[in-house]
C-alpha positions as CSV (number, residue, x, y, z in Angstrom):
1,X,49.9,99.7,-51.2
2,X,52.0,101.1,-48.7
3,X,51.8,100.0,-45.2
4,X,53.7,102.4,-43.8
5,X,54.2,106.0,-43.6
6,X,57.7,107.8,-43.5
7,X,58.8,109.9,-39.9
8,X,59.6,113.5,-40.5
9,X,61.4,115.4,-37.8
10,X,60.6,118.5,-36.8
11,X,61.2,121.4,-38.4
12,X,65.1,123.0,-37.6
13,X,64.5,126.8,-35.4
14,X,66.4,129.4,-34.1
15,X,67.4,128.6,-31.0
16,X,67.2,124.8,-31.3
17,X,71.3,123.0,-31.1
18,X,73.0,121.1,-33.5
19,X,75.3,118.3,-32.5
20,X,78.2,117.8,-34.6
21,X,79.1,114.2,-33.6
22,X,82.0,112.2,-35.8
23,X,80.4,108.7,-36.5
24,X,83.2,108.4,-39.0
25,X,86.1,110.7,-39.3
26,X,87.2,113.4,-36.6
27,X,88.9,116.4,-37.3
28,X,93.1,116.7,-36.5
29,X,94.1,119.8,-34.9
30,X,95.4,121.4,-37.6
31,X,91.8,121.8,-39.1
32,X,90.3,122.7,-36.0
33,X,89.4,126.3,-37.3
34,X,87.2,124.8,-39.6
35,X,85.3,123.8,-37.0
36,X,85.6,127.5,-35.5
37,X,83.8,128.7,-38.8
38,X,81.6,126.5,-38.7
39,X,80.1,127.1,-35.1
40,X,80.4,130.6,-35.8
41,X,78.4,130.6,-38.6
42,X,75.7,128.0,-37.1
43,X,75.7,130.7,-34.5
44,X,75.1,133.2,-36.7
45,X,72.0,131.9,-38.1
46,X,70.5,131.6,-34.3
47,X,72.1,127.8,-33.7
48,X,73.5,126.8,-30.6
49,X,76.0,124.0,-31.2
50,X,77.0,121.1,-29.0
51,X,80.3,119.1,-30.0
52,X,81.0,115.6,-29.2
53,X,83.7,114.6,-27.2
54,X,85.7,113.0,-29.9
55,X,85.1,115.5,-32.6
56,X,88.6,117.0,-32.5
57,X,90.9,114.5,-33.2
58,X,91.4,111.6,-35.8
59,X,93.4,108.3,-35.1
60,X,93.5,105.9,-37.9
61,X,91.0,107.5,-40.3
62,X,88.4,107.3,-37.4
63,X,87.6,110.0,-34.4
64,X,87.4,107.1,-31.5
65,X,86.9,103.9,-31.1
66,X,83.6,102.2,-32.3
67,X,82.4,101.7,-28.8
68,X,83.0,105.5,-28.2
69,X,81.3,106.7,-31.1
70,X,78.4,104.6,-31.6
71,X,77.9,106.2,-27.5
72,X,78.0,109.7,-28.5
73,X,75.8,108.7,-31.3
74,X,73.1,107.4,-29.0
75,X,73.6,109.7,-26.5
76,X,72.8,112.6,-29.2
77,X,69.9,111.1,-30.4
78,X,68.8,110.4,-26.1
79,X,69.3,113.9,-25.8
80,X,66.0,116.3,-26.2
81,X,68.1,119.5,-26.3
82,X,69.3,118.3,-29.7
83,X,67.4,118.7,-32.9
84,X,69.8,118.0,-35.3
85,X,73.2,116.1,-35.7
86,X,75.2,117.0,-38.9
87,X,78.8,115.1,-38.7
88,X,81.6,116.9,-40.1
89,X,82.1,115.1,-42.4
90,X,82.6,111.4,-44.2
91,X,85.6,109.2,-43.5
92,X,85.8,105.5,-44.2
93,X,84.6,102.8,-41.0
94,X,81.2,104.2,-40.3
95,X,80.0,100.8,-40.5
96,X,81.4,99.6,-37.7
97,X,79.0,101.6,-35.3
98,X,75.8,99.9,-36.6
99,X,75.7,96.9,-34.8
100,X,76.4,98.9,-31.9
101,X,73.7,101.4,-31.9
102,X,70.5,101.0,-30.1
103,X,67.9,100.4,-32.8
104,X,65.2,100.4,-31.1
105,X,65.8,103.2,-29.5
106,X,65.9,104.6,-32.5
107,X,62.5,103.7,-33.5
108,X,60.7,105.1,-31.1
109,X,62.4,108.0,-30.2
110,X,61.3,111.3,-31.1
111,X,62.8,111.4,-35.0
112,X,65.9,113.7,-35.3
113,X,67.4,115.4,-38.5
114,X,71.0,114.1,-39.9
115,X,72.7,115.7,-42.6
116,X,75.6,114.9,-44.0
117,X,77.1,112.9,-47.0
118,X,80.1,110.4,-48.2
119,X,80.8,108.3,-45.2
120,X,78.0,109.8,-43.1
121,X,75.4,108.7,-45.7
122,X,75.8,104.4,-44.4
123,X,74.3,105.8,-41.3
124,X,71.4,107.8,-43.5
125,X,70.6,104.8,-45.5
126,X,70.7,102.1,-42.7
127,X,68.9,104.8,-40.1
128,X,66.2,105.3,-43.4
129,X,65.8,101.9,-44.1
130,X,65.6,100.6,-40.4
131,X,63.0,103.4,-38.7
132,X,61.2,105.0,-41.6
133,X,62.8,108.1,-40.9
134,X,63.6,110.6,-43.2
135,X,67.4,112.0,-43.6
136,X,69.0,114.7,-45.5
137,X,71.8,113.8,-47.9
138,X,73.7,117.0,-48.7
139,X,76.5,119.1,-47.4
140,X,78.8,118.4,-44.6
141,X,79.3,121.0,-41.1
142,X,82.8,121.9,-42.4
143,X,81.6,123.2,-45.7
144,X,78.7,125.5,-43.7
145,X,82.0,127.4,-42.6
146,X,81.5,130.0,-45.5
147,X,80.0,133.5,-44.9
148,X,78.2,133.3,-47.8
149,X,77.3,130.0,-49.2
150,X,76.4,129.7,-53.2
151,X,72.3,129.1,-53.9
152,X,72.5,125.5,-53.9
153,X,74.5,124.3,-50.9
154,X,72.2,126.9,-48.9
155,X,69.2,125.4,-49.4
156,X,70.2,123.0,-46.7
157,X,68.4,125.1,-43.7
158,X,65.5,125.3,-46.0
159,X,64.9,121.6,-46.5
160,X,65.8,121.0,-42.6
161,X,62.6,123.4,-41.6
162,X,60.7,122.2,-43.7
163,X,58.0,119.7,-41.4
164,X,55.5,116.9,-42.2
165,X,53.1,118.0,-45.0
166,X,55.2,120.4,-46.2
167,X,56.8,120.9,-50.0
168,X,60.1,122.2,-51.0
169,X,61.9,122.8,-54.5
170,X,65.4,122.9,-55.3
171,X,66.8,123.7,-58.2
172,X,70.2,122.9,-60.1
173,X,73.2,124.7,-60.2
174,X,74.8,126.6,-62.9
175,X,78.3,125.8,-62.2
176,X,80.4,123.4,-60.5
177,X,83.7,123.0,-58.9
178,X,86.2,121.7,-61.1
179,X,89.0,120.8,-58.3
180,X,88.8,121.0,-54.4
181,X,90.2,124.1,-52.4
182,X,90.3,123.1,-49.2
183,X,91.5,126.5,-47.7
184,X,89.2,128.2,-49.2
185,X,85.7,128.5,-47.7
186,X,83.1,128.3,-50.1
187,X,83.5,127.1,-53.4
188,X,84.9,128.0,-56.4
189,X,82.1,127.2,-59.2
190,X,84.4,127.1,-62.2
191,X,82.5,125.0,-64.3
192,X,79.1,125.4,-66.6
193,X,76.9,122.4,-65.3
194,X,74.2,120.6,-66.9
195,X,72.2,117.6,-65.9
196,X,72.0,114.7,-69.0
197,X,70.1,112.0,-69.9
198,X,71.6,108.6,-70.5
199,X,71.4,108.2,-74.6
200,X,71.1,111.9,-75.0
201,X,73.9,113.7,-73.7
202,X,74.2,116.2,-76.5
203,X,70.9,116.9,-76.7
204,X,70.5,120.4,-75.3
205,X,66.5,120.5,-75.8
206,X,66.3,117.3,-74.1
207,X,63.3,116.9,-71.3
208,X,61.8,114.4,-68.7
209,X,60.0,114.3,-65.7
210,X,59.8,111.2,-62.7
211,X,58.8,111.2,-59.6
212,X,59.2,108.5,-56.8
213,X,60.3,108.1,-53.3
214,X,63.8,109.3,-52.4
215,X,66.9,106.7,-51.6
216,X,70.4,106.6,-51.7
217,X,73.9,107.8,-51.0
218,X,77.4,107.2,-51.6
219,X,78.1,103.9,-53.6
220,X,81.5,103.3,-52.4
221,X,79.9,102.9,-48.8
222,X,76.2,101.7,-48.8
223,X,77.1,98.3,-50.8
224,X,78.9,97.0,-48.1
225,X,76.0,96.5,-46.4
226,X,74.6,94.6,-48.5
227,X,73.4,91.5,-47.3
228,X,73.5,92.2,-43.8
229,X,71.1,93.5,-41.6
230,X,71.5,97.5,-41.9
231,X,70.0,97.1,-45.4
232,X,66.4,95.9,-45.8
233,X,66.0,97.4,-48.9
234,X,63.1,95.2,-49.8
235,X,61.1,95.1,-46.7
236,X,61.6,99.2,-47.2
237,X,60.3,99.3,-50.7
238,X,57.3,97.4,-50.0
239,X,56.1,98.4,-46.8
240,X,56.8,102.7,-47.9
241,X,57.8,103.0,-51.4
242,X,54.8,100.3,-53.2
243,X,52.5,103.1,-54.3
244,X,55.3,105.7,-55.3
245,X,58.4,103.3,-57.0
246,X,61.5,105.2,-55.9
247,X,63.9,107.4,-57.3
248,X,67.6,106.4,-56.5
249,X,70.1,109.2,-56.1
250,X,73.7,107.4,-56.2
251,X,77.3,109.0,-56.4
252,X,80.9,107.6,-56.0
253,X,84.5,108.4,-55.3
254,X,87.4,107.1,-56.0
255,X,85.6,104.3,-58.1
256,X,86.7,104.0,-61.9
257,X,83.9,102.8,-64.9
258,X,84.4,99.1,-63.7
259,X,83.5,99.4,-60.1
260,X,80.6,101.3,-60.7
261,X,79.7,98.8,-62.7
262,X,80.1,96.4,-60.4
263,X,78.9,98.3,-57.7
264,X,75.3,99.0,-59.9
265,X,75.3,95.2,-60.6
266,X,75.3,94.4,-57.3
267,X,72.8,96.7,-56.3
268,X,70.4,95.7,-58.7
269,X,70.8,92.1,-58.3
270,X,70.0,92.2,-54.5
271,X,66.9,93.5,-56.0
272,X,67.2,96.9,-54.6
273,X,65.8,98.4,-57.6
274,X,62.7,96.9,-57.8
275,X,59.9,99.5,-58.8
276,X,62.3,102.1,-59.5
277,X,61.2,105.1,-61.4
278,X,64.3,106.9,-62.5
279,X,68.2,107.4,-61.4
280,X,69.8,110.4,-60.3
281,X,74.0,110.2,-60.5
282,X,76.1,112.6,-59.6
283,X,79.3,113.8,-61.0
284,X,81.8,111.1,-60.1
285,X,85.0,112.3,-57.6
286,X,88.6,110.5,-58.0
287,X,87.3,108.7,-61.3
288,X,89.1,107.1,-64.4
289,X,87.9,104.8,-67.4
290,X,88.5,101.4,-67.3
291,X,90.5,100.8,-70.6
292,X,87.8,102.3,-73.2
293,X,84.7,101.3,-70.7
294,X,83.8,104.9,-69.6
295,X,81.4,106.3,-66.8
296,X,78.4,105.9,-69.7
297,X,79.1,102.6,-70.6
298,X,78.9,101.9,-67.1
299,X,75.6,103.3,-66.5
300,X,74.1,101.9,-69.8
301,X,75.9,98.1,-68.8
302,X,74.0,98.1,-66.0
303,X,70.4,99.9,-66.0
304,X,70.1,100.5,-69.7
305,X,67.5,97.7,-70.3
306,X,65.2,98.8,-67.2
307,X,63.9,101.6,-69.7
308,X,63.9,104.5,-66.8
309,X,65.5,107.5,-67.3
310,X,69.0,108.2,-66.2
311,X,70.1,111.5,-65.5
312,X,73.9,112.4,-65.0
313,X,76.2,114.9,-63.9
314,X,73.9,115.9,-61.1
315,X,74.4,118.0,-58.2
316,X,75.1,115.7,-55.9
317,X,78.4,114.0,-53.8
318,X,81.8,114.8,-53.7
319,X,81.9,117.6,-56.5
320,X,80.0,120.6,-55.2
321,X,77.4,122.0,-55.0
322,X,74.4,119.3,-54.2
323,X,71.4,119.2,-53.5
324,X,70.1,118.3,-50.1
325,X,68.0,114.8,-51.1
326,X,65.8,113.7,-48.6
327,X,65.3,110.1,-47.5
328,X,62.1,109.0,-47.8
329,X,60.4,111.9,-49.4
330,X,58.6,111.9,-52.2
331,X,60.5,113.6,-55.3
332,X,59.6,114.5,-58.7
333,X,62.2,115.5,-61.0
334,X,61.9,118.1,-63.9
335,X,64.7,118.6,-66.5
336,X,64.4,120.8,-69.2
337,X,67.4,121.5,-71.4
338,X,70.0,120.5,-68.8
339,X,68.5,122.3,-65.9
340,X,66.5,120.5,-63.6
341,X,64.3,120.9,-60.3
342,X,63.6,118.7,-58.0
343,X,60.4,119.2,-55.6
344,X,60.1,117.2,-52.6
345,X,57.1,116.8,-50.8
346,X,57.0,115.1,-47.0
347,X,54.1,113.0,-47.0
């Protein structure tokens, strides 16, 4: 049975500020009115917004130094004025603040919402994992720089204000964004989307329903903690996921078929897919086949004999729009005829 149960912060209000710290990648100057948008439109919605001191700049794919950022990171999360931190956006060397943050700190501070994805979500998982505290896995600040967002991506507030006890459903989008137009705010749907089930991807009548605890993030960046000491994936599943199983939500970019092959085999033979009740991948960003080994055959290599369901081409990662997943909460999943809902309740 589960021993533990999972932290929810509080609910996001009007009036509350949102620190937009760069764990990972900063923003150069020439993108700076991004960040303009952004702040306008946080402020728009009744947000105040507090920047961290390295946000606007970007040396070597990172904002500072990992000394400097894992201290802004603390600081933000030391800081009562701040209810929320949303990054924005991924970048490559987040893992080098971990070992620097204050971890217990962390676990007994008041519990603070973090959204963000890519890069961002190593800090999700490990911050998950480590404190039983829920996160949000979904859009980044830069992308909230759109007057009007599409149904999907603005679902984010929703899930941040909603508190412990509560229940939230999200639903799947109808299009997708074929190609990434990064002048453009908003997105440019282009593309019909539908959710599929490993074995039955031209089956348009087909159906299934899972539920288990949420967990996971961006492939390409939460195996590299495997094996060390930001990943207790088993302590995790059995001390808040025993009675539930889990449901892992996984996307990648700029992996081809083989590494996500790899990357899947690697996963599961750590054992972090013990109890699990169903996958959720999303639509892979910079892919290609290996040879004739395809994105399937991937999938199928390396989960098909745990006789789960396996549902692709999800709204979720690098190809927009995604749904905001939330660490730690408990999900059920509904698909019927390619379009899916997802209800998460935090309990």
């Amino acid at each position: 049975m589960n021993t533990h149960s999972i932290r929810y912060p509080q609910p996001l209000a009007s009036g509350d500020t949102i620190g937009v710290a760069a764990p990972s990648s900063g923003v150069d100057e020439s993108l700076h009115h991004y960040l303009n948008e952004s702040k306008r439109n946080m402020e728009r919605l009744g947000f105040h917004v507090q920047e961290s001191r390295w946000l606007r700049q970007n040396i070597k794919c990172v904002s500072s130094s990992k000394e400097n950022r894992a201290e802004e990171l603390n600081t933000f999360f030391h800081d009562p004025a701040i209810k929320a931190i949303i990054p924005p956006w991924g970048g490559e060397f987040l893992m080098d603040i971990l070992p620097l943050l204050n971890w217990e700190a962390l676990r007994s501070l008041p519990p603070k919402w973090v959204l963000g994805y890519s890069d961002i979500s190593t800090f999700l998982f490990a911050y998950t994992l480590l404190t039983g505290t829920a996160t949000a896995h979904g859009t980044n600040y830069v992308d909230l720089r759109s007057n009007k967002l599409d149904p999907v991506t603005a679902r984010w507030i929703d899930v941040l204000q909603t508190g412990q006890g509560g229940q939230i459903t999200q639903s799947s989008s109808t299009h997708y964004q074929s190609a990434w137009i990064r002048e453009s705010p908003g997105f440019n749907l282009d593309t019909p989307s539908r959710w599929k089930l490993l074995g039955q991807p031209n089956d348009a009548n087909a159906s299934v329903t899972f539920s288990g605890r949420l967990l996971g993030g961006c492939m390409d960046t939460i195996t590299c903690l495997i094996g060390t000491p930001y990943a207790p994936v088993a302590t995790y599943l059995d001390q808040y996921c025993a009675d539930e199983g889990t449901i892992w939500y996984l996307e990648s970019c700029e992996m081809n078929a083989g590494d996500i092959y790899r990357h899947l085999w690697q996963m599961r033979q750590a054992g972090w897919f013990a109890g699990v009740k169903g996958f959720l991948f999303g639509r892979p960003a910079g892919y290609s086949d290996t040879g004739d080994f395809n994105f399937t055959d991937a999938l199928s290599s390396a989960l098909g004999d745990l006789n789960v369901p396996v549902l692709y081409d999800v709204d979720l990662g690098h190809i927009p729009p995604q749904i905001t997943f939330v660490n730690g909460a408990l999900g059920h999943v509904d698909v019927q005829a390619g379009h899916a809902g997802l209800q998460m309740s935090f309990v």
